[in-house]
TIBA-972166 format. One record per residue (C-alpha): residue in three letters; x, y, z; residue number from 0. Coordinates in Angstrom, 3 decimals, decimal comma. Example, Ala and Ser with C-alpha at 12.3 -4.5 7.8 and 13.67 -1.06 7.14 Angstrom:
BEGIN
(site 'ALA' (12,300 -4,500 7,800) 0)
(site 'SER' (13,670 -1,060 7,140) 1)
REM end
This chain:
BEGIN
(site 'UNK' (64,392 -4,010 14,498) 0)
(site 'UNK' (64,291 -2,128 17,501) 1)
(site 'UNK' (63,643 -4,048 20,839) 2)
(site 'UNK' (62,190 -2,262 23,620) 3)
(site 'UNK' (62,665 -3,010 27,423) 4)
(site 'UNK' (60,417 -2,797 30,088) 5)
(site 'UNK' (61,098 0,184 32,251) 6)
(site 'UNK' (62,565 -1,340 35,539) 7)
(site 'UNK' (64,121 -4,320 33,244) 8)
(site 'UNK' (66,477 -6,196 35,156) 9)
(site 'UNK' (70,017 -6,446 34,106) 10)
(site 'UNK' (70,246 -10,063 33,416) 11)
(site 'UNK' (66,919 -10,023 31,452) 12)
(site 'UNK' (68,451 -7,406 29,304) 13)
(site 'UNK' (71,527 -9,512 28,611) 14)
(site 'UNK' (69,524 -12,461 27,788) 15)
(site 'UNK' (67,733 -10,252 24,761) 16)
(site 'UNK' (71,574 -9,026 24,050) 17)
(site 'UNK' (72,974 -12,634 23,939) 18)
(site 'UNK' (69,434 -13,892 21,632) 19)
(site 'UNK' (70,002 -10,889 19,339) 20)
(site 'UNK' (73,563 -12,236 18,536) 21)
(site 'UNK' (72,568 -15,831 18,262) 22)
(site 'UNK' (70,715 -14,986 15,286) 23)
(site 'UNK' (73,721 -13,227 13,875) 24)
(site 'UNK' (72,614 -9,293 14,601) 25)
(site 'UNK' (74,780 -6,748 15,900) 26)
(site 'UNK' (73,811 -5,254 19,020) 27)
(site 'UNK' (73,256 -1,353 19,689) 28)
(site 'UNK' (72,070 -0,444 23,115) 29)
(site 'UNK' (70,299 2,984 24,007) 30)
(site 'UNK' (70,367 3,744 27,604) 31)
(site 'UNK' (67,152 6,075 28,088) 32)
(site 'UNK' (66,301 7,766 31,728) 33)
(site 'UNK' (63,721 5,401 31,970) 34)
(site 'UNK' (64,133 2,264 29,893) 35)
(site 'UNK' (66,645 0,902 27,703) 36)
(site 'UNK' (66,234 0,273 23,501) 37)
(site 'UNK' (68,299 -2,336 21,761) 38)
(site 'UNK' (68,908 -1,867 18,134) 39)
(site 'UNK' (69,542 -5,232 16,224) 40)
(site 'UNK' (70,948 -4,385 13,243) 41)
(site 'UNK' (71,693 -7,217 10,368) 42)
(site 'UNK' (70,660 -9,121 7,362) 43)
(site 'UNK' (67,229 -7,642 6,437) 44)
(site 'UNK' (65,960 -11,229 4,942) 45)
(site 'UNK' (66,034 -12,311 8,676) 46)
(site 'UNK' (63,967 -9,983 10,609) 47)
(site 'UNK' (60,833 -11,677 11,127) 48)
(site 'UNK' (62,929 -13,912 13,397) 49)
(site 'UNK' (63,425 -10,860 15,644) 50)
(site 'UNK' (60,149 -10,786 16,065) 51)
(site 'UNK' (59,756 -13,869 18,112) 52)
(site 'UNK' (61,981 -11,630 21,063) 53)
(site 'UNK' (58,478 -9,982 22,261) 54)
(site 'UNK' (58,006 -13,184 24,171) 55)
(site 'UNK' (61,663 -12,764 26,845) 56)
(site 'UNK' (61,167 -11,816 30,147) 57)
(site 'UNK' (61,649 -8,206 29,993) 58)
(site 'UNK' (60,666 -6,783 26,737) 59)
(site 'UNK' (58,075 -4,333 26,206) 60)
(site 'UNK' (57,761 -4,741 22,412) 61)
(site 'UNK' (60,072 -5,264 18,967) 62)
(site 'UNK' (59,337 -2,478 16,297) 63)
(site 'UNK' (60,430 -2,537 12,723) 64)
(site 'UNK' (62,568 0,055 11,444) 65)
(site 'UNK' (61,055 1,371 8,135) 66)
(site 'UNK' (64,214 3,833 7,518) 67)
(site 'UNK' (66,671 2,011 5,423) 68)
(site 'UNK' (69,019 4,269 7,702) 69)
(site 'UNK' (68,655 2,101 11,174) 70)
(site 'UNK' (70,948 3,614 13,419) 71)
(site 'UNK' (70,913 7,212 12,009) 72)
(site 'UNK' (67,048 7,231 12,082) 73)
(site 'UNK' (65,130 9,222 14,775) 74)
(site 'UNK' (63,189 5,779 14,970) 75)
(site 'UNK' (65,745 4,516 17,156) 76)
(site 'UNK' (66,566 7,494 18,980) 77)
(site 'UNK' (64,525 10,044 19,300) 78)
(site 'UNK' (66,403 12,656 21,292) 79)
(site 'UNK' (69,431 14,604 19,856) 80)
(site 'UNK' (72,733 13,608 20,290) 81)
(site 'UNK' (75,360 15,829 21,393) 82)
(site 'UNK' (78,734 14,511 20,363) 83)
(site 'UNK' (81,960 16,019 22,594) 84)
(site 'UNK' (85,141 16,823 20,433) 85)
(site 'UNK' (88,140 17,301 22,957) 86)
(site 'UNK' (85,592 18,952 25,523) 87)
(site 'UNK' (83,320 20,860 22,624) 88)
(site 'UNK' (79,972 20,208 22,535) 89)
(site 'UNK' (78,803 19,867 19,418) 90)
(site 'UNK' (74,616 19,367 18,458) 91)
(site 'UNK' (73,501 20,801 22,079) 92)
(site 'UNK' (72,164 24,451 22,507) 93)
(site 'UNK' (75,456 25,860 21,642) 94)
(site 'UNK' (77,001 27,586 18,707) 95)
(site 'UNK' (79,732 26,467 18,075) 96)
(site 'UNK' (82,660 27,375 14,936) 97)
(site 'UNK' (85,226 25,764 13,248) 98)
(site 'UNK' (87,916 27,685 11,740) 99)
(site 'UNK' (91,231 27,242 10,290) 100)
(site 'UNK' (93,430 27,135 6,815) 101)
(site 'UNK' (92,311 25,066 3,939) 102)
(site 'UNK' (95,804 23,485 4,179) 103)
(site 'UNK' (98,909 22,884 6,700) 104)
(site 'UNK' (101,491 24,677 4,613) 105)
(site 'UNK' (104,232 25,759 7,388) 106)
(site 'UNK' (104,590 26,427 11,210) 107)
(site 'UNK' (104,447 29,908 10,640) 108)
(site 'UNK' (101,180 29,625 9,321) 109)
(site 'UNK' (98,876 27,276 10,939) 110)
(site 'UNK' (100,424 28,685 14,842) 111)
(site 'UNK' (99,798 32,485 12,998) 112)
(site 'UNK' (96,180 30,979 12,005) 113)
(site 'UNK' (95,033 29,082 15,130) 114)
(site 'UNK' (96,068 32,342 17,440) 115)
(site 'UNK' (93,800 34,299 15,112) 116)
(site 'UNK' (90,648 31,701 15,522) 117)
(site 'UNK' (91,376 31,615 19,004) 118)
(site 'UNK' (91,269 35,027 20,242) 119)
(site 'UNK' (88,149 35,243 17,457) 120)
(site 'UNK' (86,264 32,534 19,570) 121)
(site 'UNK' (86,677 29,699 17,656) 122)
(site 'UNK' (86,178 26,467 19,363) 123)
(site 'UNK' (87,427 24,053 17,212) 124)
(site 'UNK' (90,907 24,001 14,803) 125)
(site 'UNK' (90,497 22,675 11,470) 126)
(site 'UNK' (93,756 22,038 8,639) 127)
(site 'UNK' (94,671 19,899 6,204) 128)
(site 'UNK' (97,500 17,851 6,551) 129)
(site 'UNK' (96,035 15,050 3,757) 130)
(site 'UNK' (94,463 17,279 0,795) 131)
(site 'UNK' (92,643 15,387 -2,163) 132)
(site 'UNK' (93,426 17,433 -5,427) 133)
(site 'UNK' (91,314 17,080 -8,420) 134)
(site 'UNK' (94,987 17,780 -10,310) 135)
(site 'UNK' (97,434 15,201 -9,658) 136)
(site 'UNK' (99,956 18,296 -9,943) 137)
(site 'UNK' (98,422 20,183 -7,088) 138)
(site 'UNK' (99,867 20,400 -3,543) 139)
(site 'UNK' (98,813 17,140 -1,562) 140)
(site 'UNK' (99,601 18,126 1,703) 141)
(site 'UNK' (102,189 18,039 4,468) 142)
(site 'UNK' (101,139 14,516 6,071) 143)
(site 'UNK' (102,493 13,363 9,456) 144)
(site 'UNK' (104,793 16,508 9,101) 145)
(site 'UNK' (101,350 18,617 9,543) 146)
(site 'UNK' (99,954 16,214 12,164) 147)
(site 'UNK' (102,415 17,506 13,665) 148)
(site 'UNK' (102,081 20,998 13,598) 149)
(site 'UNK' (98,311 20,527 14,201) 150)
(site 'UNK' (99,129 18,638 17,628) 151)
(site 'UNK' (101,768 21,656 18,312) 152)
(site 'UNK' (98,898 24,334 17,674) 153)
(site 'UNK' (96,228 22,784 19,791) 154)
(site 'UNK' (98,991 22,588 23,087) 155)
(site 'UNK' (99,819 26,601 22,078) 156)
(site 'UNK' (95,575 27,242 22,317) 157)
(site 'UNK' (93,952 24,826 23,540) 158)
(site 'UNK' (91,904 24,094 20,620) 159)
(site 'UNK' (90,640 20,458 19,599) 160)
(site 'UNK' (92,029 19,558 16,219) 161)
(site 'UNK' (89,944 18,005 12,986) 162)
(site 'UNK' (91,728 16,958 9,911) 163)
(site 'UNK' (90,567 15,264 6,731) 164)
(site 'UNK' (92,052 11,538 6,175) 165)
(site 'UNK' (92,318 10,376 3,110) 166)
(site 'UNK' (93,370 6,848 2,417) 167)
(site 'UNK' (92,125 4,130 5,132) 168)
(site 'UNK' (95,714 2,987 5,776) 169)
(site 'UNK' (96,509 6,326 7,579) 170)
(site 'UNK' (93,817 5,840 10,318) 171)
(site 'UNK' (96,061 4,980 12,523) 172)
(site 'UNK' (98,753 7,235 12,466) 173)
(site 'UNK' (95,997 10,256 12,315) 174)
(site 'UNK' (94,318 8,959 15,400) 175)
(site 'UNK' (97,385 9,254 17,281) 176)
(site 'UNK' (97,554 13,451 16,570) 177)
(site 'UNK' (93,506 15,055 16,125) 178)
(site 'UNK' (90,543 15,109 17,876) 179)
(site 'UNK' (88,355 14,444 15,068) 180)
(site 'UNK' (88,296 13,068 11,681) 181)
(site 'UNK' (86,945 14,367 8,508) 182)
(site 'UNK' (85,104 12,269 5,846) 183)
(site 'UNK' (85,660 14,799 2,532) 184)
(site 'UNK' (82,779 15,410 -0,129) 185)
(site 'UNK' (85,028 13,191 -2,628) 186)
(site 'UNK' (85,086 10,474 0,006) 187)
(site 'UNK' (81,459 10,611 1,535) 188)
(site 'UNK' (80,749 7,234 -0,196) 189)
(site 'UNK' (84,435 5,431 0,050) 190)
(site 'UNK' (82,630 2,563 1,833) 191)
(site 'UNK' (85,861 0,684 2,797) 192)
(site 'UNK' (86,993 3,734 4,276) 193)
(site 'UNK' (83,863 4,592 6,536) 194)
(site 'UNK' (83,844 0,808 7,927) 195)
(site 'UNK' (87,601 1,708 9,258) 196)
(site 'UNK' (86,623 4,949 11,069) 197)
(site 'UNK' (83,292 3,064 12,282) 198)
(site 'UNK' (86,114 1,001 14,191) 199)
(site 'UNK' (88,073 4,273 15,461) 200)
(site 'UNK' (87,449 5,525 18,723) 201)
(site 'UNK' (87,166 9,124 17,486) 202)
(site 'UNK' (83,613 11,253 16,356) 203)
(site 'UNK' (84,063 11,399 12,547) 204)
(site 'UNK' (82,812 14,982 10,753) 205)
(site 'UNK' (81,502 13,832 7,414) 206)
(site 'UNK' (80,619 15,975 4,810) 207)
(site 'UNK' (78,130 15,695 2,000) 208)
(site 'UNK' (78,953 15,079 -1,166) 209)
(site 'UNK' (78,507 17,141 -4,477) 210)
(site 'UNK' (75,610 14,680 -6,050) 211)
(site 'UNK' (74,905 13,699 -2,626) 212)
(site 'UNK' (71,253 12,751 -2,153) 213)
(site 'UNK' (70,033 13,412 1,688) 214)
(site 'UNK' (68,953 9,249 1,849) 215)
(site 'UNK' (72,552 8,241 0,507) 216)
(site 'UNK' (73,992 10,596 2,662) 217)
(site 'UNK' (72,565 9,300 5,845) 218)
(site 'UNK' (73,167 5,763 4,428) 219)
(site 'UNK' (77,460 7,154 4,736) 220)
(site 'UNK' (76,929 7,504 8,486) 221)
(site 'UNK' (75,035 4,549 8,832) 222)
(site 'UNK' (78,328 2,477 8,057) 223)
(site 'UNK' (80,309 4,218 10,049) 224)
(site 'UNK' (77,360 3,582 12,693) 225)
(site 'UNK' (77,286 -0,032 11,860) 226)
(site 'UNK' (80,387 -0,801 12,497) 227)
(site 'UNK' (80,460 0,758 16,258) 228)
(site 'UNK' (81,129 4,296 16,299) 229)
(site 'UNK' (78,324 6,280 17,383) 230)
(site 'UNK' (79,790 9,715 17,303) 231)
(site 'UNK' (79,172 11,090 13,615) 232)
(site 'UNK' (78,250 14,956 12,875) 233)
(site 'UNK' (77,061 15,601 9,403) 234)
(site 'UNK' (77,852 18,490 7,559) 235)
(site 'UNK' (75,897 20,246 4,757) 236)
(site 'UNK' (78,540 21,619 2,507) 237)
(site 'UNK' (76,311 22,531 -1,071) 238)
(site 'UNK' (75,578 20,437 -3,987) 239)
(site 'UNK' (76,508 20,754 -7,598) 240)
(site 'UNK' (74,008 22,546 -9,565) 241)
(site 'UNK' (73,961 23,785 -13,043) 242)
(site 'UNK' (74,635 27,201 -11,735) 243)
(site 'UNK' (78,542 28,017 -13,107) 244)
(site 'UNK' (79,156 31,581 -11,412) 245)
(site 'UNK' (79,198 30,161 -7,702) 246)
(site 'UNK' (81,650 26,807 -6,895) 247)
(site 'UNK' (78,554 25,156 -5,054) 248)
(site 'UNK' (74,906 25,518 -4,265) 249)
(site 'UNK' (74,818 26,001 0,051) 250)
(site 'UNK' (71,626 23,568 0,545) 251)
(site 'UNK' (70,427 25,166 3,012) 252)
(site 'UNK' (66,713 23,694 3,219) 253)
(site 'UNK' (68,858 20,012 3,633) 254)
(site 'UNK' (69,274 21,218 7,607) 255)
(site 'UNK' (65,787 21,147 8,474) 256)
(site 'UNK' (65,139 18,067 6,671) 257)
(site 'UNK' (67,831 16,176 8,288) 258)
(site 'UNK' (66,941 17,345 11,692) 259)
(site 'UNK' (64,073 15,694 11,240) 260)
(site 'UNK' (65,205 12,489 9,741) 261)
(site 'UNK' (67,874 11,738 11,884) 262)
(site 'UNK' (69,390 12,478 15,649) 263)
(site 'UNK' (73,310 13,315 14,568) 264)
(site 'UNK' (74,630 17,120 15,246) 265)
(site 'UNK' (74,339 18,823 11,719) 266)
(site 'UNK' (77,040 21,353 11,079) 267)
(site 'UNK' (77,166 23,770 7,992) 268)
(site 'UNK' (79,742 24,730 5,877) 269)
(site 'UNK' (78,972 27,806 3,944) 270)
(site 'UNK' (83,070 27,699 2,387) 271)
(site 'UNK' (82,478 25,878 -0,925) 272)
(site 'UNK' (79,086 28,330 -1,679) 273)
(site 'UNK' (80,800 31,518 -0,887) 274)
(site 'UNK' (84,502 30,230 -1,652) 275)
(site 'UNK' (85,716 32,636 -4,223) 276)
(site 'UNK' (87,031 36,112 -2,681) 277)
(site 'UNK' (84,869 37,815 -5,251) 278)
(site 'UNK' (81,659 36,603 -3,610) 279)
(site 'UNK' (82,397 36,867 0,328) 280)
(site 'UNK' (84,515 39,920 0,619) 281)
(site 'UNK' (84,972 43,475 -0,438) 282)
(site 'UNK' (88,460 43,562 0,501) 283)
(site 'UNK' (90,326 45,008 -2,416) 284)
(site 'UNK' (93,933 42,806 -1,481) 285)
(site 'UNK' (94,670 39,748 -2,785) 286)
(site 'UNK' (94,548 36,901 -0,487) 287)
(site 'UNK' (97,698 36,036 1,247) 288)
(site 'UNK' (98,666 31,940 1,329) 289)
(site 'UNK' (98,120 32,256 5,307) 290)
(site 'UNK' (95,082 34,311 5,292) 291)
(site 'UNK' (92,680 31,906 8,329) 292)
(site 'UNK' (89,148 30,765 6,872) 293)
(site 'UNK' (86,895 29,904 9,246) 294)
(site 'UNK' (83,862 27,180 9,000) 295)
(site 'UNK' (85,922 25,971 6,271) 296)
(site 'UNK' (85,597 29,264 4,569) 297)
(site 'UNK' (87,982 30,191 2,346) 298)
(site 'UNK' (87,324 34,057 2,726) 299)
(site 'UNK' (89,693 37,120 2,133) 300)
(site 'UNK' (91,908 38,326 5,393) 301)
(site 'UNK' (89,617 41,703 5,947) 302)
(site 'UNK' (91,711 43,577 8,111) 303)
(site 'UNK' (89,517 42,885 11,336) 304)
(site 'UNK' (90,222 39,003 10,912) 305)
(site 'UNK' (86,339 38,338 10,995) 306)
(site 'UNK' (85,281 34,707 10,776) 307)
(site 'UNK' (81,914 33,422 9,744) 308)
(site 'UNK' (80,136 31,076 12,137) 309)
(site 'UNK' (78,794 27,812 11,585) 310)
(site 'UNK' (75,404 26,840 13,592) 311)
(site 'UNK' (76,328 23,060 15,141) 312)
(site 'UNK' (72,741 22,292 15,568) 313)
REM end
């Protein structure tokens, strides 16, 4: 339900709806607007008619049902965009605004080489992976707290705000304590246990869409993360598996529009995982050295102009 105040509501009469909302066992979410403020009550859907009963409190203007099964990610309950700061970046304002960096933390060498390069390319954010989910057990995992590390040690050489994926919910903690951001993986988009833990971090979460993905179940990953208290989620469109077998992923492109309409968050793109293999994105005839940057999460070929694709934050 969404309860709406009276414009000119006075602060006590707005705590009294607060302190009713949670005496029927709802979880509060509070909108201040320029002119009046919204409370989102949030909770056991078998309940709701109760809610209704709150139109009669000193200070209410009316309650409204929320028809999306996504409550908090809905435009019903906020209409306006929300622009979400990532150590001083704007991201889902009027602003373009890119992400670049390696696929992986592999050395010092590397990821200091790589963030120069996105830098002095006008990058504005610094991506790497110090956790990397493998589909082979075999494969390189990652550096871990050694490439926190390194990632805190690049953004005090540039300046740059640091995102890294997290993997297992046990190392929210110790990630929190070195980025700027968190990253939600495709693999992960519906690891429910884990979203609940970063709705409880005090850090915006970038979560990315999963292969088989629907748009609804998609927004119904933030909404957990929203649930639980954390308000500052970007999505990111990152393609969908499609019976197409010469490309890695299908960009969905047409799910941007949508979204922007269905729901307030930032939406970011990541064209990497459509346009991942060198074959596809470059002409460069030279193979692809292990430090080559990718920008926007793209995993493109080192041309020798260092270009980097952008990434629209809108």
């Amino acid at each position: 339900m969404i309860i709406v105040m009276r414009q000119g509501a006075a602060r006590r009469e707005l705590n009294e709806v607060l302190k009713r909302i949670r005496d029927l066992g709802y979880k509060t979410h509070i909108i201040h607007g320029v002119e009046r403020d919204v409370i989102g009550a949030i909770g056991d859907e078998r309940g709701k008619a109760r809610l209704q009963s709150l139109e009669s409190l000193s200070g209410v203007e009316k309650v409204v049902p929320i028809l999306k099964p996504y409550k908090l990610a809905s435009r019903e309950i906020k209409a306006e965009p929300t622009v979400i700061e990532v150590g001083g970046v704007k991201i889902g304002g009027e602003g373009f605004v890119v992400i670049a960096g390696p696929c992986s933390v592999e050395s010092r060498e590397q990821l200091i080489e790589t963030a120069t390069a996105v830098k002095k390319a006008g990058a504005h954010i610094l991506r790497g992976g110090a956790y990397k989910p493998r589909t082979s057990p075999y494969s390189f995992q990652g550096m871990e707290e050694e490439g926190l590390k390194l990632l805190a040690e690049a953004r005090e050489a540039t300046g740059l705000p640091v995102v890294t994926e997290i993997v297992n919910p046990a190392d929210a903690e110790l990630i929190a304590r070195y980025v700027d951001m968190f990253q939600v993986g495709a693999r992960n988009v519906q690891n429910f246990a884990l979203l609940k833990v970063l709705g409880q971090i005090d850090k915006p979460i970038f979560l990315k869409r999963g292969m088989m993905t629907t748009i609804e179940e998609f927004l119904m990953s933030a909404e957990y993360i929203l649930a639980e208290g954390n308000r500052r989620v970007i999505l990111c469109e990152r393609g969908i598996r499609t019976f197409e077998r010469a490309t890695r992923n299908t960009l969905d492109i047409s799910a941007v529009p949508v979204l922007k309409g269905m729901t307030h968050l930032p939406v970011v793109v990541d064209p990497s995982h459509a346009a991942g293999h060198c074959s596809t994105c470059c002409r460069c005839p030279r193979p692809r050295p292990r430090s080559a940057p990718t920008a926007s999460w793209s995993r493109s070929t080192a041309a020798p102009r260092r270009q980097f694709p952008m990434v629209c934050s809108r």
